[in-house]
C-alpha positions as MATLAB code, in Angstrom:
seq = 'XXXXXXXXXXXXXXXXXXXXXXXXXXXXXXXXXXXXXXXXXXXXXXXXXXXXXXXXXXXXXXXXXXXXXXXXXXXXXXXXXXXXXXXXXXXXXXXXXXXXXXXXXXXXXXXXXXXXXXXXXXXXXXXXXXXXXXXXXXXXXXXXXXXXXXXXXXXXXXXXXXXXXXXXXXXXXXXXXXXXXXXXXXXXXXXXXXXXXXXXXXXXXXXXXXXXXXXXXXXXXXXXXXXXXXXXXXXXXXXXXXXXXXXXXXXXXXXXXXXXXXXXXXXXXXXXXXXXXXXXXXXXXXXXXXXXXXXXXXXXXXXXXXXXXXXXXXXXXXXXXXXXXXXXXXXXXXXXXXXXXXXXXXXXXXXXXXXXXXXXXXXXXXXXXXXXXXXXXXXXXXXXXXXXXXXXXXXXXXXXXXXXXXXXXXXXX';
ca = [
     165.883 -107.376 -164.173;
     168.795 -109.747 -164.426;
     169.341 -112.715 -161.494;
     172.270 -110.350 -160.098;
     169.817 -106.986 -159.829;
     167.292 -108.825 -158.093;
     169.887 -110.322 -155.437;
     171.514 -106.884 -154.630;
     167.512 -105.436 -154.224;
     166.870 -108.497 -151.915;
     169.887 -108.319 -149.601;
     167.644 -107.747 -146.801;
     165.244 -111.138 -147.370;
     168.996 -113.071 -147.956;
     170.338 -111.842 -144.416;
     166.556 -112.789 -142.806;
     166.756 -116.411 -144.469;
     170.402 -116.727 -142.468;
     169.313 -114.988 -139.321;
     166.016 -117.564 -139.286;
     168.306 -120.493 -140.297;
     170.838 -119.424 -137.162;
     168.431 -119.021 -134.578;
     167.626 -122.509 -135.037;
     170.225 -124.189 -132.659;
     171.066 -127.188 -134.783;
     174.234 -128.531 -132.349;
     175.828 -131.655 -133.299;
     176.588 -133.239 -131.090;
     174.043 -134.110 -129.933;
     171.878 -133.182 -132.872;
     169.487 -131.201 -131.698;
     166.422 -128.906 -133.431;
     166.893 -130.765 -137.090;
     163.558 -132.194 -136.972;
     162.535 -128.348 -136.705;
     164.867 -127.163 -139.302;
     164.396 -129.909 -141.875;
     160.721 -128.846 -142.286;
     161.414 -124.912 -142.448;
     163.890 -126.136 -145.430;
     161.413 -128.370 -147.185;
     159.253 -125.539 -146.590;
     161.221 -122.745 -148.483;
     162.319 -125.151 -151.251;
     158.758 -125.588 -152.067;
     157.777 -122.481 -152.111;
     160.474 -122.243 -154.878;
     158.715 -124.295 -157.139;
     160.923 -127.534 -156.226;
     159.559 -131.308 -155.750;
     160.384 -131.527 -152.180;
     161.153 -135.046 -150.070;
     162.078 -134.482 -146.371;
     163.781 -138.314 -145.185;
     163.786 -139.359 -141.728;
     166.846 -141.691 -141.036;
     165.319 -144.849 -140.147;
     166.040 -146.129 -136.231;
     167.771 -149.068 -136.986;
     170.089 -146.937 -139.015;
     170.099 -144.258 -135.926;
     171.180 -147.016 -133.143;
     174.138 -148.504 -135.502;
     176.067 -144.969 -136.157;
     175.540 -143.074 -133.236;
     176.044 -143.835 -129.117;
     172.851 -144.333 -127.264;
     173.078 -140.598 -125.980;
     172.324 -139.477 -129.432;
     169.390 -142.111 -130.507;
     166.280 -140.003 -128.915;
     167.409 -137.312 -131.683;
     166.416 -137.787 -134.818;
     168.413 -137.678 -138.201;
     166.611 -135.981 -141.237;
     167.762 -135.083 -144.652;
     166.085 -132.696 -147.474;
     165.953 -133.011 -151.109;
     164.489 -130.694 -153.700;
     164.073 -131.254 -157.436;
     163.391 -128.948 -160.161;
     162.978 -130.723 -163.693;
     163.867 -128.252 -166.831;
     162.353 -128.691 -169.657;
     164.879 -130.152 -172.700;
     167.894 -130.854 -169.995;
     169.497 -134.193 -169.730;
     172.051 -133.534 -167.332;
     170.911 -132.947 -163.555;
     173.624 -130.470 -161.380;
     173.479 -130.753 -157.316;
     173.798 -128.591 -154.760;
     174.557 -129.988 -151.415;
     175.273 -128.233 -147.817;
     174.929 -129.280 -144.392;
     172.605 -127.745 -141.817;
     174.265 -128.806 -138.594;
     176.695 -126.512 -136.279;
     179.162 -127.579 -133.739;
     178.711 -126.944 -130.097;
     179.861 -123.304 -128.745;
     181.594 -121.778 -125.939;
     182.980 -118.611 -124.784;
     181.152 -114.988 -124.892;
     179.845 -113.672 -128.003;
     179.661 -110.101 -128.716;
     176.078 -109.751 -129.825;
     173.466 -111.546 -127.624;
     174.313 -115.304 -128.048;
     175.899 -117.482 -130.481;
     172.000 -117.832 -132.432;
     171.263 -113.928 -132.540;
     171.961 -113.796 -135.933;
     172.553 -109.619 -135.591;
     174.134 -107.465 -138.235;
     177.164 -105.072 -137.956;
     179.246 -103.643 -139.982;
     179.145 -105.545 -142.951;
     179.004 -108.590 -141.298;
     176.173 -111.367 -140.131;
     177.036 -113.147 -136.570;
     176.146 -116.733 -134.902;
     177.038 -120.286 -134.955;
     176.327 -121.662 -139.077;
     176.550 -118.090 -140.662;
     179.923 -119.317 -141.746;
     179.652 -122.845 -141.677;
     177.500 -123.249 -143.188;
     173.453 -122.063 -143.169;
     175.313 -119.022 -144.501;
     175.368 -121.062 -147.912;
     172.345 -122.535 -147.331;
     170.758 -118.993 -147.442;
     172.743 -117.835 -150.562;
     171.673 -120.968 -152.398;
     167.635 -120.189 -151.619;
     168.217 -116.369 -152.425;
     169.677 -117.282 -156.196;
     166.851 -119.801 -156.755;
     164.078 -117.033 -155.429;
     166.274 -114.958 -158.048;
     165.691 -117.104 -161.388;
     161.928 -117.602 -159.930;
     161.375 -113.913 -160.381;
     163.520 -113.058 -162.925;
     162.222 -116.021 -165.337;
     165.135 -116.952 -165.375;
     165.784 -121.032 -165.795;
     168.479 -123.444 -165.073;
     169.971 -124.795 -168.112;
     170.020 -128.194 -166.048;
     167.794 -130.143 -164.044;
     168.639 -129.036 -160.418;
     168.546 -131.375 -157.248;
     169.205 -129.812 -153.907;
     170.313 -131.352 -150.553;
     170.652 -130.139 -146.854;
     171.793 -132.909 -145.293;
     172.629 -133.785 -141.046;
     175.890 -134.730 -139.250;
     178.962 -133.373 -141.540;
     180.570 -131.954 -138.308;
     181.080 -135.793 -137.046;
     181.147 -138.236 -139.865;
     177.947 -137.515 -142.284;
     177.436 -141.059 -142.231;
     173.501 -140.522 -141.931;
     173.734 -137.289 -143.680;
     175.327 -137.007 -147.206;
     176.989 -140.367 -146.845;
     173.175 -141.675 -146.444;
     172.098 -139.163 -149.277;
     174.001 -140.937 -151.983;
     173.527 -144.251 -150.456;
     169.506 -144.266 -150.281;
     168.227 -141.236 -151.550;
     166.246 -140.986 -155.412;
     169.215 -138.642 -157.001;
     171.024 -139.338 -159.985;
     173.346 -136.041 -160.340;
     176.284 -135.571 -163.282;
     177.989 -133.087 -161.477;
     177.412 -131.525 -157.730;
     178.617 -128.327 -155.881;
     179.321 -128.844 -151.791;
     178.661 -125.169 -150.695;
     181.724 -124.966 -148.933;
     185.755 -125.640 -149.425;
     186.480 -122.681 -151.274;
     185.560 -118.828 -151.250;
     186.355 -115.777 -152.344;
     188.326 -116.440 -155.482;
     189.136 -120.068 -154.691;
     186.946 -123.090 -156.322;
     187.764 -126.146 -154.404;
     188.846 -129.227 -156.753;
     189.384 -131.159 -153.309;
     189.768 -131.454 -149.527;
     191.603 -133.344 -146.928;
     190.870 -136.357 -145.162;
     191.046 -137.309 -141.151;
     191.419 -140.230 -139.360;
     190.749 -139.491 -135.720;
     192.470 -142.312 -133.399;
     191.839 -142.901 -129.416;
     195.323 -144.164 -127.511;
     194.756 -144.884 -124.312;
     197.520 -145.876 -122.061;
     197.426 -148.747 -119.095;
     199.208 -148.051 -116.091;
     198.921 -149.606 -112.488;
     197.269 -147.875 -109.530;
     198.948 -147.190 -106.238;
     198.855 -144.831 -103.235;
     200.637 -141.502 -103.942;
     202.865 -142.197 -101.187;
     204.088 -145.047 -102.489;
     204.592 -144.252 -106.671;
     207.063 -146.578 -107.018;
     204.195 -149.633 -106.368;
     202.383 -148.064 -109.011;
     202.782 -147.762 -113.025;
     201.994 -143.973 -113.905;
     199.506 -144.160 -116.713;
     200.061 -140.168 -117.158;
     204.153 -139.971 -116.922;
     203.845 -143.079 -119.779;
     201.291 -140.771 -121.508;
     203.320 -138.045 -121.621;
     206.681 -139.907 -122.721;
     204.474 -140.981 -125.926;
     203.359 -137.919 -126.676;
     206.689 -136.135 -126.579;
     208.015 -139.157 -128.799;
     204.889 -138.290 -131.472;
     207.321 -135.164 -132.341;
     209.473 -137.218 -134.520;
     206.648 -138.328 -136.263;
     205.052 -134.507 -136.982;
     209.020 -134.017 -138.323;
     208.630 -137.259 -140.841;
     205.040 -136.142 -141.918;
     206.399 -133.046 -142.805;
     208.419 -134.365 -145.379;
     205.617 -135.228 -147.533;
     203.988 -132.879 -149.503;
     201.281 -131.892 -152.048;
     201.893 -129.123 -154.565;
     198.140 -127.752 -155.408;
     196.695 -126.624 -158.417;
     197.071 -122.985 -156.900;
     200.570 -123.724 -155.860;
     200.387 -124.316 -152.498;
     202.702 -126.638 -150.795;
     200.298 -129.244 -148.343;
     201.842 -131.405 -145.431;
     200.008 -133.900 -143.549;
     199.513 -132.823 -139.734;
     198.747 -134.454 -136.354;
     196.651 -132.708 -133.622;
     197.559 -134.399 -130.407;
     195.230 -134.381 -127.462;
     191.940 -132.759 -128.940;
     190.541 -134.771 -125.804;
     192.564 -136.318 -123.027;
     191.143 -138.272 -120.016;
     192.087 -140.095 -116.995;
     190.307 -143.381 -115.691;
     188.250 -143.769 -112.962;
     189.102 -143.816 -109.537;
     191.167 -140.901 -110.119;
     192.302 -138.981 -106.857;
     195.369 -136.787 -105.943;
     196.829 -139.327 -104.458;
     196.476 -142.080 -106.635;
     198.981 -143.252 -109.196;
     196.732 -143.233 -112.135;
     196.335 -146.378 -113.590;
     194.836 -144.998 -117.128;
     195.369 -142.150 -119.225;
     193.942 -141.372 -122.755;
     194.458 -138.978 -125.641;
     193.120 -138.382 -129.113;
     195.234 -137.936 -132.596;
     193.604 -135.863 -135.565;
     195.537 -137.343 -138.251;
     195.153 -134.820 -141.096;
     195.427 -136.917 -144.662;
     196.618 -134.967 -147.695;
     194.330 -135.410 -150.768;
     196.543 -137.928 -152.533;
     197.316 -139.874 -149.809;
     196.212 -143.494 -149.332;
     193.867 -143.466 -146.038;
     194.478 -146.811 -144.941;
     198.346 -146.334 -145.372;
     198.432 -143.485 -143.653;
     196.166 -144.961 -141.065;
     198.573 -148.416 -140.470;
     201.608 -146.118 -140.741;
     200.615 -143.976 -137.279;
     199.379 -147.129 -135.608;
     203.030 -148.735 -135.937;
     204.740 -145.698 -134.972;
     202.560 -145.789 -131.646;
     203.284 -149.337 -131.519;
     207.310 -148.927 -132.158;
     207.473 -146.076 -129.664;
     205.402 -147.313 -126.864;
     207.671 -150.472 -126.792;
     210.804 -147.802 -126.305;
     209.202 -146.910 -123.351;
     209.342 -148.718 -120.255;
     206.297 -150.402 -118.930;
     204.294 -148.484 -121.276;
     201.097 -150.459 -122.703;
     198.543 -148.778 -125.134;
     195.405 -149.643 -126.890;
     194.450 -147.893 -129.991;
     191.032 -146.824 -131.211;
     189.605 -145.510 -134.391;
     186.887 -142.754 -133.370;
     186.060 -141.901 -137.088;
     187.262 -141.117 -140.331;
     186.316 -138.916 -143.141;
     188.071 -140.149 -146.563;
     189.957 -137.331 -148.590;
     189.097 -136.638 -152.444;
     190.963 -134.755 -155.120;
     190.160 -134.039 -158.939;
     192.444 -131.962 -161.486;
     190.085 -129.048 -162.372;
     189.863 -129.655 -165.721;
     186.293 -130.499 -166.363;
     183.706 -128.167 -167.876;
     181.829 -127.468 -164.518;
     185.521 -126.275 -163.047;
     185.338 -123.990 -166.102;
     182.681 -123.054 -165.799;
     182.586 -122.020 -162.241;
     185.799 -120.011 -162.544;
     184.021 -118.116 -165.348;
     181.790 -116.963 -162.946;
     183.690 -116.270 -160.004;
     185.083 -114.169 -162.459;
     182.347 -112.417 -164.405;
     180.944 -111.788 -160.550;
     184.393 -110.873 -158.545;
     185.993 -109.380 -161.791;
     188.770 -111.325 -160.956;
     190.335 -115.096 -161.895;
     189.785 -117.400 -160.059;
     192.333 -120.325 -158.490;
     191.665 -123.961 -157.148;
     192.669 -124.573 -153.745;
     192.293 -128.012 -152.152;
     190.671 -127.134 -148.234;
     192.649 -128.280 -145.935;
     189.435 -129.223 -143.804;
     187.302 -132.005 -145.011;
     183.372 -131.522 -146.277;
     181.320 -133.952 -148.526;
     182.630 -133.585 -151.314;
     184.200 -136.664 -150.759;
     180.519 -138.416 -150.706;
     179.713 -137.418 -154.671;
     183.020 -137.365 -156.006;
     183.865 -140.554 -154.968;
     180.767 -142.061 -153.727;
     179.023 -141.675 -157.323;
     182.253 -140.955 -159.323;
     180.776 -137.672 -160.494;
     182.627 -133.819 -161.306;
     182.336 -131.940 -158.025;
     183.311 -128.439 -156.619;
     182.942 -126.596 -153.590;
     181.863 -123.063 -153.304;
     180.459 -120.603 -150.622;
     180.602 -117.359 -148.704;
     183.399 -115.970 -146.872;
     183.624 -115.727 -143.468;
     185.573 -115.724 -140.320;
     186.070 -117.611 -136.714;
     184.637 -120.961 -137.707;
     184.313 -123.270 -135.170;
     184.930 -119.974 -132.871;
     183.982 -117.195 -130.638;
     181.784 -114.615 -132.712;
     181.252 -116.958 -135.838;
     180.793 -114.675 -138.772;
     180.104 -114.332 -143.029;
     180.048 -111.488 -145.020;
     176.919 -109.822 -146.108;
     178.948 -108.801 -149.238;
     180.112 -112.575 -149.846;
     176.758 -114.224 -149.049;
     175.206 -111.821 -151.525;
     178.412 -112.808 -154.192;
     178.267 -116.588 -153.230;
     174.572 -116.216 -154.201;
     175.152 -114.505 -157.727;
     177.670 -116.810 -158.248;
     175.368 -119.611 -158.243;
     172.577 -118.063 -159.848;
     175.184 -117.403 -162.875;
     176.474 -121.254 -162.738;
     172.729 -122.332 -163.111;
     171.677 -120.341 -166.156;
     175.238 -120.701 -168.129;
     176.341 -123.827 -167.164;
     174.477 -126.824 -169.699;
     177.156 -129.944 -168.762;
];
């Protein structure tokens, strides 16, 4: 029985590994449950014949990167090794095991039911991205029982935090942890028949606008902290206009633009009444950063546009903050493990495959520039992330999984 037979028998034990993975509520923020699903990971990758190390972020660490809210919950990060006889090169497989917070009604008893129909698997992380993580297990409990074995050494990571910063996730991986890959796959980016050679970058920026308070009968005491607000913001159109004159042409011939999100989150100050001028108003910017784009330039270029256009503006006075950034990353596809993954998206999908550049970032960014190393992303397909009724394909989980299994027994570096 080939790696591929043994995945389409097991479909049921692949859609149980996501529907145990979901129902563990792992919502960042604040961070919550990853003590509990950190040791069910360690747990299957040992039971797959893999060295595992389960690494609990150390406090002082814990206090520096996150707010106070966040320091009674613990950071924790999983690695697995498998050592094949007669390789020298050592391949990577990364994914993160966090979710993002929901909202909304879901059709199928909750955002962690995990329940099955039509073809399709719901709850928050079947798409992004415990889907993966699932897919991953299911092709390594595939060469187990095939006797099948990885032409490489293999080193596997689920790691915390990728939907804020994955500063004490993959970022802390590479930084600390005992792995010395030649070429990693992120689980996620591309799909379907796209390999992803790269990903966008973010800077996320606070402005927060000082006004003067002063009864609502009497406005014109007063400096309106909101009206200023709101002037700003309408002036941030020119800038969307000059960022979308700069553009990327991908390797699958798409045409990129940078893009600003304005007002993600928007707050007044305190004191705030009906019939108060409002003395302070705030608003975020996601700054989207193409993949060949210089982060700091981009960074300094929106900070003097704020600057310029809040002086433009009567009585208007602003403070910027940087929330967080996640750096961009980009690589021409022409290495052997690109090949060699479009082979098999191939063999699998019988169809080419194309390299896209997400437009989203991931951590990628954390091995291909962090240790200067070939690195792809790869994973299932699937629908309404970040959303209402959060869903992946039981097909494309089960592809995703033969996909990998086929990199890991063709691929020798």
């Amino acid at each position: 029985m080939s790696p591929s037979d043994f995945i389409d028998r097991h479909t049921p034990g692949l859609l149980q590994r996501v529907r145990d993975l979901v129902r563990i509520p792992t919502v960042n923020p604040p961070g919550e449950h990853y003590d509990e699903i950190t040791a069910h990971l360690a747990r299957e990758l040992t039971a797959l014949g893999l060295r595992t190390q389960r690494f609990r972020i150390p406090p002082a660490a814990l206090k520096k990167a996150l707010p106070p809210d966040q320091w009674k919950f613990p950071r924790f990060n999983v690695l697995g090794k498998l050592a094949v006889r007669g390789a020298k090169k050592t391949i990577h497989f990364n994914a993160h095991y966090d979710v993002v917070p929901v909202s909304g009604r879901w059709r199928h008893g909750g955002p962690f039911s995990g329940a099955v129909e039509n073809g399709w698997i719901y709850g928050r992380g079947t798409a992004d991205m415990k889907g993966s993580i699932a897919s991953l297990l299911t092709a390594l409990e595939s060469l187990r029982a095939t006797g099948s074995a990885p032409r490489l050494n293999l080193e596997v990571s689920f790691t915390a935090d990728e939907e804020t910063d994955s500063s004490l996730g993959a970022g802390w991986l590479v930084r600390h942890a005992p792995i010395r890959p030649d070429f990693a796959v992120v689980m996620e980016g591309g799909e379907g028949n796209a390999v992803c050679c790269g990903h966008n970058g973010v800077v996320w920026l606070e402005v927060a606008v000082h006004g003067r308070a002063a009864h609502g009968s009497l406005p014109e005491k007063g400096i309106n902290a909101l009206e200023k607000m709101s002037a700003l913001v309408l002036a941030l159109g020119d800038y969307k206009k000059k960022l979308a004159r700069r553009t990327f042409l991908t390797p699958e011939g798409v045409t990129m633009r940078p893009t600003i999100n304005v007002g993600g989150v928007f707050t007044c100050g305190d004191g705030a009444k009906v019939n108060t001028v409002p003395a302070h108003a705030a608003f975020t910017i996601d700054r989207r950063v193409l993949a060949v784009e210089n982060h700091a330039a981009a960074e300094k270029d929106l900070r003097a546009f704020l600057a310029a256009a809040a002086r433009k503006i009567p009585q208007c006075r602003i403070t910027v903050a940087k929330i967080s950034e996640n750096f961009s990353c980009f690589r021409r596809p022409t290495h052997p493990l690109f090949t060699a993954m479009a082979s098999c998206v191939r063999r699998v999908r019988r169809a080419p495959a194309v390299f896209n550049v997400s437009t989203g970032f991931n951590d990628m960014y954390f091995f291909a520039e962090g240790l200067k190393i070939p690195t792809l992303g790869y994973g299932p397909v699937g629908v309404n992330y970040h959303g209402v009724d959060e869903r992946a394909s039981v097909r494309e989980l089960a592809a995703s999984a033969k996909i990998y299994a086929e990199l890991l027994t063709t691929f020798g570096g």
